[in-house]
C-alpha positions as CSV (number, residue, x, y, z in Angstrom):
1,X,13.6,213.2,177.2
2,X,14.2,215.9,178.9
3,X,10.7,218.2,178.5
4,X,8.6,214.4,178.5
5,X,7.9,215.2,182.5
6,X,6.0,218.2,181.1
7,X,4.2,217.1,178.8
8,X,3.3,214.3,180.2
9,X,2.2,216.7,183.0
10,X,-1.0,217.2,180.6
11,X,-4.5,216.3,181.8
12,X,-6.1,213.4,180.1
13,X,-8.3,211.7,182.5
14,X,-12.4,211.8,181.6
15,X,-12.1,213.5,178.6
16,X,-14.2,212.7,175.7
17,X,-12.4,210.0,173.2
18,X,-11.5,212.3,170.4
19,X,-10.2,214.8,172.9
20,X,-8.2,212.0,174.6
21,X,-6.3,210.9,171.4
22,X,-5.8,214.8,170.4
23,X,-3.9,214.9,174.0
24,X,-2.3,211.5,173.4
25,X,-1.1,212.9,169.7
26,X,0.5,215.8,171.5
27,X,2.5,214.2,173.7
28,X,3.7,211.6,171.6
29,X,4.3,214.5,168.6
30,X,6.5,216.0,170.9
31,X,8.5,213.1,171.9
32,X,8.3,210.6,169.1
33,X,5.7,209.9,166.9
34,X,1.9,208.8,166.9
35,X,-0.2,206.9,163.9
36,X,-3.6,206.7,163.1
37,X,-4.1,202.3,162.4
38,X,-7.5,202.7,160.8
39,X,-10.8,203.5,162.8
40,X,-10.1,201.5,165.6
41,X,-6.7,201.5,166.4
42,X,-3.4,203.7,167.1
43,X,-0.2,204.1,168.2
44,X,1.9,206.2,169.9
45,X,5.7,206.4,170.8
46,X,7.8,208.1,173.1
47,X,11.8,208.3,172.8
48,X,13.7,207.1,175.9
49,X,16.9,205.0,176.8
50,X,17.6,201.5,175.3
51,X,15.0,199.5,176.9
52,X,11.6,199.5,174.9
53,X,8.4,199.1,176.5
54,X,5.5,197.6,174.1
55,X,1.7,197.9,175.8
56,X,-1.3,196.9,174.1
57,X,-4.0,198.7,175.9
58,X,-7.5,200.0,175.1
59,X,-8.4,203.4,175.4
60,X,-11.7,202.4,177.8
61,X,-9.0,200.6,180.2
62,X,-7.1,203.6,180.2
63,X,-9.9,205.7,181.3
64,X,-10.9,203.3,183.9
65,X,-7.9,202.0,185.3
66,X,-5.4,205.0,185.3
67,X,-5.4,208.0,187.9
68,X,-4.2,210.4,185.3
69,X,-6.4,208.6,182.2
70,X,-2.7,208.0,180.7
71,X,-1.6,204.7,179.3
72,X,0.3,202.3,181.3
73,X,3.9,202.7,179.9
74,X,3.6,206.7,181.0
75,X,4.6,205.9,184.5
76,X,7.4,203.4,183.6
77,X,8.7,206.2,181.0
78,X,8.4,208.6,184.2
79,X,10.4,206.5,186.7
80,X,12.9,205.0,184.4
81,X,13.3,206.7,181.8
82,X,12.3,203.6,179.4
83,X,11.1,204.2,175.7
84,X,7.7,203.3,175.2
85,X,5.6,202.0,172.3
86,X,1.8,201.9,173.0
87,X,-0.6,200.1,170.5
88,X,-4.5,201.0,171.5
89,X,-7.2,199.6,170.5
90,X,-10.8,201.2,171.1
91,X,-12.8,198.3,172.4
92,X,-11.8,194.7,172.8
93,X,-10.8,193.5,169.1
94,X,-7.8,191.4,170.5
95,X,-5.9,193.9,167.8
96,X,-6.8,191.7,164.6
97,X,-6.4,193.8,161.8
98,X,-4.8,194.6,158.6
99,X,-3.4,198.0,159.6
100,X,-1.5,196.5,162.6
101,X,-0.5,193.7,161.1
102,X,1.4,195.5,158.5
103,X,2.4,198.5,160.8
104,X,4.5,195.7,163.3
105,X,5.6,194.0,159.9
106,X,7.1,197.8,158.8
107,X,8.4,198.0,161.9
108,X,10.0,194.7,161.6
109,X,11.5,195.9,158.1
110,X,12.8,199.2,159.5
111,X,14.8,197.8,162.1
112,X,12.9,199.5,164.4
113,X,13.2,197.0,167.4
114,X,17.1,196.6,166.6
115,X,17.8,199.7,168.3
116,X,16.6,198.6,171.7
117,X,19.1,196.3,173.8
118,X,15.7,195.2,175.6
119,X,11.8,195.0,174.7
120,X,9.6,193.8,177.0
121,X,5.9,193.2,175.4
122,X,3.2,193.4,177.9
123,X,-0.9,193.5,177.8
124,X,-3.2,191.4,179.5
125,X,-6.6,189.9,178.8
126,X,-7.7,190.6,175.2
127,X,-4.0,192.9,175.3
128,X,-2.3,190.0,176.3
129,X,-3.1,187.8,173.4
130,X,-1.9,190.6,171.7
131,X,1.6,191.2,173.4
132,X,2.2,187.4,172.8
133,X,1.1,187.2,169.1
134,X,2.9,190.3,168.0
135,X,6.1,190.0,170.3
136,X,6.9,187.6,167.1
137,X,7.5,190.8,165.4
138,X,11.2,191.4,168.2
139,X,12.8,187.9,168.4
140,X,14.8,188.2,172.1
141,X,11.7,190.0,173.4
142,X,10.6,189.4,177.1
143,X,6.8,189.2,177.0
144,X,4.7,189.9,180.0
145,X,1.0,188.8,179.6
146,X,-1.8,188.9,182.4
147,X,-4.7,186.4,181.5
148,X,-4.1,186.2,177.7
149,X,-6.2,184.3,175.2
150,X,-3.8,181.9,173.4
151,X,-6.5,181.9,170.5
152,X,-10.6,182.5,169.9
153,X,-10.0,180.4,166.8
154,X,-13.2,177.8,168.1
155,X,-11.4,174.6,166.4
156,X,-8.9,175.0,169.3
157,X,-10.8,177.1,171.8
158,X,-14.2,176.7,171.5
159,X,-15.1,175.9,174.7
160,X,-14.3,179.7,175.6
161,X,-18.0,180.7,175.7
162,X,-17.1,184.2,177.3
163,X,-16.0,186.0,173.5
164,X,-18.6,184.2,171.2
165,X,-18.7,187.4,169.2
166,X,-15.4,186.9,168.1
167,X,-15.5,183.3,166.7
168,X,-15.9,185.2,163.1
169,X,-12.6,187.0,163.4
170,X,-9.7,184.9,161.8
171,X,-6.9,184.0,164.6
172,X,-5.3,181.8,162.1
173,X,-3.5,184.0,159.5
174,X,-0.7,186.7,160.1
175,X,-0.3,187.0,164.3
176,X,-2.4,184.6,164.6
177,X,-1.7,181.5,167.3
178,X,-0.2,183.4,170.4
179,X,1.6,180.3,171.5
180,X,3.6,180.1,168.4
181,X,4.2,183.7,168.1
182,X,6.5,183.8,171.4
183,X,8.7,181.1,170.3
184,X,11.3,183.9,169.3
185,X,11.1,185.3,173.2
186,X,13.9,185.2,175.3
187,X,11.4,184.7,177.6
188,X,7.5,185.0,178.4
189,X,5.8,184.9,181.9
190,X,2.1,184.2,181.8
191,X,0.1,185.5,184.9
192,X,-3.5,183.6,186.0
193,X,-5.0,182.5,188.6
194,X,-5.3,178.6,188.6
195,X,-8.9,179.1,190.0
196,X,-10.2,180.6,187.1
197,X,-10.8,178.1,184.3
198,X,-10.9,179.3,181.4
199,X,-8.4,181.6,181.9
200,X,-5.9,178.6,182.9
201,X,-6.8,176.4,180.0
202,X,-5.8,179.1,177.5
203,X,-2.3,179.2,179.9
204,X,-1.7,175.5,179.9
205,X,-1.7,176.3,175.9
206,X,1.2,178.2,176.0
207,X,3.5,175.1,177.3
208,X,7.1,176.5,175.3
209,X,10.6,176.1,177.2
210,X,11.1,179.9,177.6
211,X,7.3,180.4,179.7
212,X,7.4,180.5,182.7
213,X,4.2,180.0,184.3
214,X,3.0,182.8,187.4
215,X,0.3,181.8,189.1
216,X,-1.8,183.9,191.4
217,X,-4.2,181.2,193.3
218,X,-7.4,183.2,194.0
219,X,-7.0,186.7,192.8
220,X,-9.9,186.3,190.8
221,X,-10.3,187.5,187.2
222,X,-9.3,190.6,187.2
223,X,-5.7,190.6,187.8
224,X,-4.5,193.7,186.3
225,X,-6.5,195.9,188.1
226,X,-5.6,194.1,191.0
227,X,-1.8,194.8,190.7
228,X,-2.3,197.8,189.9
229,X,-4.2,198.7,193.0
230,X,-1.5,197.0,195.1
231,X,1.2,199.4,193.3
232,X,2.9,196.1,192.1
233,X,2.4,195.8,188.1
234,X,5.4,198.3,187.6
235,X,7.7,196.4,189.8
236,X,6.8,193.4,187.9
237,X,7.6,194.8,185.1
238,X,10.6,196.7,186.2
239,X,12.0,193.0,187.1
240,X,11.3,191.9,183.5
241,X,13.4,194.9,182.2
242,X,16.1,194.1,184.2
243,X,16.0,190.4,183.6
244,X,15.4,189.5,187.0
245,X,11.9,188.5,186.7
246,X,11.7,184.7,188.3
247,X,9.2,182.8,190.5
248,X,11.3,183.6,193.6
249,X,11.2,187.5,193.2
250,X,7.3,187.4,191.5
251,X,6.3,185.8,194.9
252,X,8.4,188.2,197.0
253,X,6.6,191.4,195.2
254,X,3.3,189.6,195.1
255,X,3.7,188.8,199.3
256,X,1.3,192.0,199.1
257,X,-1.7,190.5,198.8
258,X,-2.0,189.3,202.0
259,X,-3.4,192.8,202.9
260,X,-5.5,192.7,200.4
261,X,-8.9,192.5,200.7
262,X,-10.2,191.2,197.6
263,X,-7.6,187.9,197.9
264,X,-8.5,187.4,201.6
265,X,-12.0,187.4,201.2
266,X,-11.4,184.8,198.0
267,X,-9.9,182.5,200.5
268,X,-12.0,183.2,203.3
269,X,-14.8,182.2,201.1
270,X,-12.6,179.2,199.9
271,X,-12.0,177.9,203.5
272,X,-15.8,177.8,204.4
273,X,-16.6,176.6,201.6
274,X,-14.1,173.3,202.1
275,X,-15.5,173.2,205.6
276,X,-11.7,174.2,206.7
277,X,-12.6,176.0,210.4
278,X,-9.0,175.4,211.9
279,X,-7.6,177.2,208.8
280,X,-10.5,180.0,209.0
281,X,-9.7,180.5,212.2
282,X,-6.8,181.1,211.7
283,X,-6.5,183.2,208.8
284,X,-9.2,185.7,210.7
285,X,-6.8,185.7,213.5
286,X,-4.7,186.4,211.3
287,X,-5.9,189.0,209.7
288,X,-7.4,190.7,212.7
289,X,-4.3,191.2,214.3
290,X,-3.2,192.9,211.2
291,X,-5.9,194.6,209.3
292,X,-9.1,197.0,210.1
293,X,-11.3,193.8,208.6
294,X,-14.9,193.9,210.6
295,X,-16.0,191.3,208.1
296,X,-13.0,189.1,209.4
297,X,-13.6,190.2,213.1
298,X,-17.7,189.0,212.7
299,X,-16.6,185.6,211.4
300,X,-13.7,185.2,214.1
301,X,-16.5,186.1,217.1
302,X,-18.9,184.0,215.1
303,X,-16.3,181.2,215.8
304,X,-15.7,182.3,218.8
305,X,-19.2,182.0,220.0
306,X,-19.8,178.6,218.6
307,X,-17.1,177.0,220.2
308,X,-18.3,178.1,223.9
């Protein structure tokens, strides 16, 4: 690991797709290993220490969501030295296919998770089905999952209207049933926000003895990109690869949201919209005192003015 900084040191942000996964095959060449999974997906690997890091990512969320166009794991592999295992995908196809369904079972069969004393799994949305459906493939695994899909299968989801698309793609053979697939976790943490419907009935599906359930009351639906902006996804998942991942020490690290915008104006807009103006009050107090917020300060004088 001791040249990875370097390469890793290789621009990859806005390049064109093939020129991307050129870059991506260098790096991972260099340090471990990268596979072509058929047309739409790949995979690459970087050798660390003894804790393995599995992300499901697609190579659109890559572009958009990191400041270096580098997948997820990169930074963890930075600061900690992990080893990292990154299956892409390009586009949303929740990773059901033939050629990674038999690339985790040959993984499986070479021992290739047996060298890690930890794995964590982690994806979310469309990614985080997949982290839960193929953690199957590591028995002791942690799994980490933002917002997953438990299935698209429509006997037992159709009332997910969001992915219609996908109602043709089997969810019922190899990988198939998320829920069932993290039965061999040591444990699994599932992250939503209760507020968000859909995306807490496909969470109440994954009721096993080793999930624990994180909830993150209006964040809205787009939870990733909203730890990431607050710098707090790699702590999360920093405390799953040191086993001290719990509901105490998730709401410690996610205390950060109260300076941040996008959750205070989803409660700010929850407040007035229960009629709550004690509570609005005093969260724009609040948050006044603490924050450059005009949009806070307008509401607070707003109050302010009706109350003379």
């Amino acid at each position: 690991m001791q040249d990875a900084p370097n390469a890793f040191d290789l621009p990859m942000l806005g390049l064109k797709k093939a020129e991307w996964l050129a870059k991506l095959a260098e790096v991972a060449g260099a340090h471990g290993f990268y596979q072509e999974l058929g047309s739409r997906h790949a995979s690459s690997y970087i050798d660390g220490q003894d804790t393995l890091l599995v992300t499901f990512e697609t190579i659109q969320g890559i572009q958009a969501l990191s400041d270096t166009g580098q997948p997820i794991g990169f930074d963890l592999v930075r600061a900690l030295g992990w080893s990292h295992l990154c299956v892409l995908s390009d586009g949303d196809t929740w990773f059901r296919n033939g050629k990674v369904f038999d690339y985790f079972d040959n993984l499986t069969d070479d021992g290739f998770f047996d060298e890690f004393d930890r794995v964590i799994f982690y994806g979310a949305g469309p990614c985080g089905y997949a982290a839960a459906a193929f953690s199957v493939a590591a028995p002791g695994a942690t799994v980490v999952a933002i917002q997953p899909q438990a299935t698209l299968d429509p006997t037992d989801a159709g009332w997910d209207d969001r992915f219609v698309h996908m109602r043709r793609t089997s969810f019922t053979d190899r990988y198939g049933y998320a829920p069932d697939m993290i039965e061999g976790a040591e444990a699994a943490f599932i992250l939503f926000d209760p507020r968000e419907t859909l995306d807490a009935m496909h969470a109440s599906l994954f009721r096993r003895p080793n999930v624990t359930a994180l909830r993150m009351p209006f964040m809205g639906a787009a939870l990733q990109s909203d730890l990431l902006e607050m710098q707090l996804l790699y702590r999360v998942l920093a405390k799953a690869g040191a086993r001290k991942l719990t509901p105490h020490s998730f709401a410690r690290i996610t205390r950060a949201r109260r300076d941040h915008p996008a959750y205070l104006r989803n409660l700010l807009a929850h407040l007035d919209a229960q009629g709550r103006t004690r509570l609005v009050r005093a969260l724009c107090e609040n948050v006044v005192e603490r924050l450059p917020a005009p949009k806070f300060k307008r509401r607070l004088d707003a109050l302010n003015a009706a109350s003379r």
